[in-house]
Structures are given as C-alpha cells and as structure tokens.
C-alpha positions in Angstrom: 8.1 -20.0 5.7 9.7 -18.7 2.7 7.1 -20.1 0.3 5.0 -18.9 2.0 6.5 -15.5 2.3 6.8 -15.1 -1.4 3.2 -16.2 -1.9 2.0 -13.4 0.5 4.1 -11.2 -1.3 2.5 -11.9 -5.3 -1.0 -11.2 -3.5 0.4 -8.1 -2.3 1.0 -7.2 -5.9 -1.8 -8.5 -7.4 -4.1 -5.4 -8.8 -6.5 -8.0 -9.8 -7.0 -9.3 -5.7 -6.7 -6.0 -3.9 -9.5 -5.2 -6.1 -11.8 -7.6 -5.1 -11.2 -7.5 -1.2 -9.8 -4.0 -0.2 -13.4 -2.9 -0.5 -14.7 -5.5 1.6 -12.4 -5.7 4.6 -11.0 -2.2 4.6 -12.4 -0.3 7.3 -13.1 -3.6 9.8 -11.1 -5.5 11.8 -7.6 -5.4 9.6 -7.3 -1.7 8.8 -7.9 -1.2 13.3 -4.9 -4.0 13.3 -2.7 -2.5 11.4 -2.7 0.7 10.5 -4.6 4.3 11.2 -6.9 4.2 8.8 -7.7 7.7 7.0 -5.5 11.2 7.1 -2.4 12.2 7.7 -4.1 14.4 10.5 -5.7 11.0 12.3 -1.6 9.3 11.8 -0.6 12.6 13.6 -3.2 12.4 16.5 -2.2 9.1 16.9 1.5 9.8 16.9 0.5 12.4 19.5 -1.7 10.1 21.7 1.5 7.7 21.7 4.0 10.2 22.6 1.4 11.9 25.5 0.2 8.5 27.5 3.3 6.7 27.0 6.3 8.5 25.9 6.3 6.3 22.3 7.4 7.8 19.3 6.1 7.2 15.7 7.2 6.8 12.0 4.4 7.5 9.8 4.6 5.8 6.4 1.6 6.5 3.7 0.5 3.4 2.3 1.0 2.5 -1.0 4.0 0.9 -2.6 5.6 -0.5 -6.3 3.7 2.4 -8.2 4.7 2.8 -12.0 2.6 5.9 -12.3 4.7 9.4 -11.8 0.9 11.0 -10.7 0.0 8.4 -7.9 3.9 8.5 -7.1 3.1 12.1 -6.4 0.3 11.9 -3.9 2.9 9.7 -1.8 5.2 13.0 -1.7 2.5 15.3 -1.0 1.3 12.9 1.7 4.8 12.8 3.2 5.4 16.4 3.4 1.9 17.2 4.7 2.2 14.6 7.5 6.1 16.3 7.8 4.9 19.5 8.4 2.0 18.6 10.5 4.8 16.6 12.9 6.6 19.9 13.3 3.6 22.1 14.2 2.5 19.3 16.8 6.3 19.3 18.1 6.5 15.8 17.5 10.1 13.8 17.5 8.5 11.6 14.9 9.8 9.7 11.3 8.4 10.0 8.1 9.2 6.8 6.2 8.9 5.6 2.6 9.5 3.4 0.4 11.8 4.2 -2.9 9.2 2.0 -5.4 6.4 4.5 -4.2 7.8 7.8 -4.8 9.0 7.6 -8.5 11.5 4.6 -9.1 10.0 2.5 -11.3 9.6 5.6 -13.4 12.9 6.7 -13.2 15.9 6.9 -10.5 15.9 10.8 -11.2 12.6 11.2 -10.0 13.0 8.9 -7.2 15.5 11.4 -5.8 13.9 14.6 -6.7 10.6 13.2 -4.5 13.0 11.7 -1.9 14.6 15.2 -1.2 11.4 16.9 -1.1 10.1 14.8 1.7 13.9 15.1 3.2 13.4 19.0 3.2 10.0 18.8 4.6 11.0 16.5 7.7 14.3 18.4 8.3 12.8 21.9 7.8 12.0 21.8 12.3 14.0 18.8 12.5 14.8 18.2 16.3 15.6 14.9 17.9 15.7 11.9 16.0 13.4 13.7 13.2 14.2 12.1 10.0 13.3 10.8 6.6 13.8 6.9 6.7 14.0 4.7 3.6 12.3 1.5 3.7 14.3 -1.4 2.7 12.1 -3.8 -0.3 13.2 -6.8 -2.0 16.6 -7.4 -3.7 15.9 -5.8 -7.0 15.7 -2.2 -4.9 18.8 -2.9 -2.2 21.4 -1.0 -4.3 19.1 1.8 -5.6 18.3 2.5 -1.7 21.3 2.5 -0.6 22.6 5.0 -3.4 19.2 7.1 -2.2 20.5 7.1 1.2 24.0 8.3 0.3 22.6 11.0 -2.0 20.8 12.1 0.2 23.4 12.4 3.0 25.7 13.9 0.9 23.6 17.0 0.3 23.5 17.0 4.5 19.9 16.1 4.9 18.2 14.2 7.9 18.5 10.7 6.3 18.6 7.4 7.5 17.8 3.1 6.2 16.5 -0.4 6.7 18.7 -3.5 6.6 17.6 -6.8 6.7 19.5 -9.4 9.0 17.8 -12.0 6.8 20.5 -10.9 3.6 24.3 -12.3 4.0 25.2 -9.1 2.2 23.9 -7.0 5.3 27.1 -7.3 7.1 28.9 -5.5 4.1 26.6 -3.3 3.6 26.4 -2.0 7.5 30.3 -1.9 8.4 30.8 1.3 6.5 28.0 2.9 8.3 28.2 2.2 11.7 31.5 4.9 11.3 29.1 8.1 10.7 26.6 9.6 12.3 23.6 8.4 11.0 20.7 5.8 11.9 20.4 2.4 10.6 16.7 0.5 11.4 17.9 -3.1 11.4 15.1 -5.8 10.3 15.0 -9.8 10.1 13.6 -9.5 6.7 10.3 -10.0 4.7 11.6 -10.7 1.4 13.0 -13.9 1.0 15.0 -15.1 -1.7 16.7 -18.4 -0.8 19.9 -20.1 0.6 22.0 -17.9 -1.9 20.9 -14.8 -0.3 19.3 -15.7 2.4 20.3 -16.8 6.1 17.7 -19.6 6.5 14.6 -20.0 9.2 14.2 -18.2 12.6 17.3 -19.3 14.1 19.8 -18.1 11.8 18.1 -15.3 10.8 18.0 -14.7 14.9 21.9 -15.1 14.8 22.7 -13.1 12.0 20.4 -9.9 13.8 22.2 -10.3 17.0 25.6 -10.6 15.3 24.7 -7.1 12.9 23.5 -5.3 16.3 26.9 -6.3 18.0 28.4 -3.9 15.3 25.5 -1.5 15.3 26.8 -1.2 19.3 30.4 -1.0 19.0 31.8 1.4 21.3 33.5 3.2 18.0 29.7 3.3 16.5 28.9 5.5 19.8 31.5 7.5 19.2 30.7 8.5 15.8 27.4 9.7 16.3 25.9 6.1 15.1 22.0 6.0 16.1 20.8 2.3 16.5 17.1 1.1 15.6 16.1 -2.4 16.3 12.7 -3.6 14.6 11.7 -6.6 16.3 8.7 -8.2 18.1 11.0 -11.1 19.6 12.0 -10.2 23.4 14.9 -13.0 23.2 16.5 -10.9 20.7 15.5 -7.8 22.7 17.0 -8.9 25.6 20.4 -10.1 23.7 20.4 -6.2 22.1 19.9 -4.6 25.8 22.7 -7.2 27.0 25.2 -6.1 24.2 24.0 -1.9 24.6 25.2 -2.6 28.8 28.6 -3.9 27.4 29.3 -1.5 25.4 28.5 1.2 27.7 25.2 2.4 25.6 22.8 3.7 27.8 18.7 3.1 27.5 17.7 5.9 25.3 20.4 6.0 23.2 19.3 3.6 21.0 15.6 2.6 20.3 13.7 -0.4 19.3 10.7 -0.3 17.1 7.4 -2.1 16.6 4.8 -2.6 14.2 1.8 0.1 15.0 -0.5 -2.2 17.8 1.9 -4.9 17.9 2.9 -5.8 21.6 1.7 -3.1 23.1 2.4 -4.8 26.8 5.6 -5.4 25.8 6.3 -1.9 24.4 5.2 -0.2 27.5 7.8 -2.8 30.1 10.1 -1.5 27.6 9.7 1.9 28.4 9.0 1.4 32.2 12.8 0.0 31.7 13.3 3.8 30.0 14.3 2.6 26.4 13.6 4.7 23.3 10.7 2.8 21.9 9.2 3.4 18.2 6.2 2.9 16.2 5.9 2.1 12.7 2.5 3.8 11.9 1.1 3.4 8.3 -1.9 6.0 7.4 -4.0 6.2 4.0 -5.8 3.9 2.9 -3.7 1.6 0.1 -3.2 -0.8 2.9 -3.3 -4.2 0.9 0.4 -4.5 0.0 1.6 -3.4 3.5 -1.3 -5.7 5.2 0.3 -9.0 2.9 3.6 -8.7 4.1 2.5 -8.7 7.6 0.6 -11.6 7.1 3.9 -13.1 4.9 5.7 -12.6 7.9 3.0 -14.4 10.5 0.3 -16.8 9.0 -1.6 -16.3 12.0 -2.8 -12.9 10.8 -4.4 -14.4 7.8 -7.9 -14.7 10.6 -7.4 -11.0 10.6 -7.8 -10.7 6.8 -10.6 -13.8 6.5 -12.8 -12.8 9.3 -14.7 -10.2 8.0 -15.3 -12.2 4.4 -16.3 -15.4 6.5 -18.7 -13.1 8.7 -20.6 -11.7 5.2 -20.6 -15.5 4.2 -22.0 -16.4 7.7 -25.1 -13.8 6.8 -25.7 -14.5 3.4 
C-alpha cells in the first residue's frame, strides 16, 4: 500500500494531470463523493442539513493545498473566514480546517502565521462549543512547522487545535505533551507514508499504534486537563477498542468525538450517534478538489472507479 500511496500522492501534485482531468470528472460522480461541490454557502447548508436531521457536526476545509503563490494562498484565507463567519451567523458548532502549505508556507513561515491567525480570529470571533481552527497534518517535510503553528497560535489564546498521524513512530512524542492542556488533538492512521524508518508498517501496526496513542488521548489526567479527543477513522474495530478504553477511563459519550470523511459510512455514523457519541464530518467545499480527491484514493484503491467512471463513460460514447 505504500507505493501505492506515494504514487497517488505525485498525481495529486501533478499540475500537468489535474489539468487534463479536473475538467472532465469535476462535477460527476467524484466531486458528489467527496466533497460539496461549490461555495462556502452550499459547505454551510450542508453542515446545517447534518447538524438538523442527525445531530452531525462538520469541519469545512476549502480545497486546495501545496500553493507557492502568496495571491491563490490568499483566496484560501478569505474562503476560511467567510465560511467562519457564515458558521457563526447559522449558530453552527462547526470547524474550519486548513492545511499550513495552502495558506502561505511555501512562501514564507511569517505569512503562514499571519493567514493562520486571521482564520483563528474569524472562527473564535462567536466561538462556542468545540468551534475551532484545526490544522491539518501533511507529509513529513511540514510535521514541525505545524506543530510550531499550533503552539503559536495557542500561545496568543486562540481556539486552536491539530492532526497526528498514528502511522509516524514520532506521534507518541509528539502527543504526550499535549494530552496535559486543554486543547483538541484529531488523531489519524496516516496518508503520507515514508517507510520502515518513520513509518509503523501495514494495517495492523498502524491499527496498534492508533489504539495505543488513543489510550493516552483517554487518560483520566487528559480529562482532567481539559484534553478534547478526536478520532478520524472509518474502521469500527478501532472504534469499538476507542469506546472500550473512553468506558475505562470514565469518559463519557460526548466527550470525545469521532470523525469521518464527508459521505463516508453514513450507516455507521448515524449507530454511532443513536449510541449518543459526538460524531464529525470532514467537509471539503470549492472546487480545487484533485489533490484532496488523490489521497483518498491513496488511502483506498477502490475509489479509483470513482475517478475512472466518468472518463470510461465519455470513451463508451465516443
């Protein structure tokens, strides 16, 4: 899987193919998949729609990701505070998330955090709830630059919180520290492999290493502290194994949430909630989608029909 990861990942950053095929599959059966397809105003009536008929909160993410250029860079912040400010008018208990390489770090790591605390301010200006401005966790090259985001942010007391990935050996370093304040971690099994060096390697260790991470994500002490759990996962096993360890502790459903990829296991999302967990969706808008679209298929081959069907369809009428 990890070759094939990192090939799904070079597409994704390929100008040269999202070119040629974001025209031709964006609005059919992938962009319904994935993501909501347009504005910020369609994320937020989604977001709405979710929290109404099922009691499902969101974290809206604009699409668009590794940008070198300090004017597309900028649309991303705008996005982010318009959709922040639109959450608060709708009284929504929703995340705006981004990624550090889209608003401003490859240009420079001052402009990174100039963006970053403008979309902080905008999500914390009605912040209620778990209302917050989550950073996205990319590959290797960008783990210490997030995590000094994070902390810069924090320090200046705004609504902050940030990805691990139970896939990295480093993660348990990384967490301990946090799980002592009260803040939110979002813990991930990873789509960024690098190999055995930094890597935990295939499902089952990388299914160890996330149970083992959420076992100190629901220490008792973490509770204590204000600590505010987030598990991103699909797999009910490991679900299951996070519930079990929450119970022993003496967490409580609700006081720590799992999330889900927007129309991912929607079944299982709604059990979830009939069980009266905190349940999230990841919610992408705009309509960059190819890089966020790649690492979903990098993640499960099996989407690649998803991608294909519309281009074998054309070929089928030609």
């Amino acid at each position: 899987m990890t070759a094939w990861q990192n090939f799904a990942i070079r597409l994704a950053r390929s100008d040269r193919v999202r070119k040629v095929v974001r025209p031709v599959v964006g609005r059919t059966v992938l962009a319904r998949r994935f993501i909501e397809y347009g504005s910020a105003e369609s994320a937020v009536a989604a977001a709405r729609k979710l929290r109404d008929e099922h009691g499902i909160t969101a974290s809206l993410f604009y699409l668009g990701e590794y940008i070198d250029d300090p004017a597309v860079a900028e649309e991303t912040v705008q996005a982010s505070c318009h959709v922040a400010r639109l959450l608060d008018g709708a009284g929504l208990d929703a995340h705006v998330s981004v990624d550090p390489s889209a608003i401003g770090y490859l240009t420079s790591e001052d402009l990174c955090r100039a963006n970053a605390t403008r979309i902080a301010e905008a999500v914390g200006a009605g912040s209620t709830g778990q209302r917050r401005l989550m950073l996205d966790m990319e590959d290797l090259a960008l783990l210490d630059p997030t995590l000094d985001l994070f902390h810069y942010l924090g320090a200046r007391g705004l609504s902050v919180g940030v990805t691990l990935q139970a896939r990295l050996r480093r993660t348990a370093h990384d967490l301990a520290p946090l799980v002592e304040t009260a803040t939110s971690v979002r813990l991930v099994k990873g789509a960024f492999p690098l190999g055995s060096e930094h890597d935990y390697q295939g499902r089952r260790e990388i299914g160890q290493s996330f149970v083992a991470l959420a076992a100190t994500m629901l220490r008792p002490e973490a509770k204590e502290a204000g600590f505010y759990p987030a598990f991103a996962t699909h797999d009910d096993v490991l679900a299951r194994e996070v519930m079990a360890l929450a119970g022993a502790n003496g967490w409580l459903p609700g006081e720590y949430e799992f999330e889900f990829l927007y129309r991912v296991r929607p079944k299982w999302q709604l059990e979830l909630r009939r069980q009266g967990h905190a349940v999230r969706v990841y919610l992408p808008f705009g309509t960059d989608w190819w890089p966020y679209v790649m690492r979903r298929i990098g993640e499960n081959p099996r989407n690649l029909l998803l991608v294909t069907r519309p281009l074998r369809e054309r070929s089928a009428r030609a």
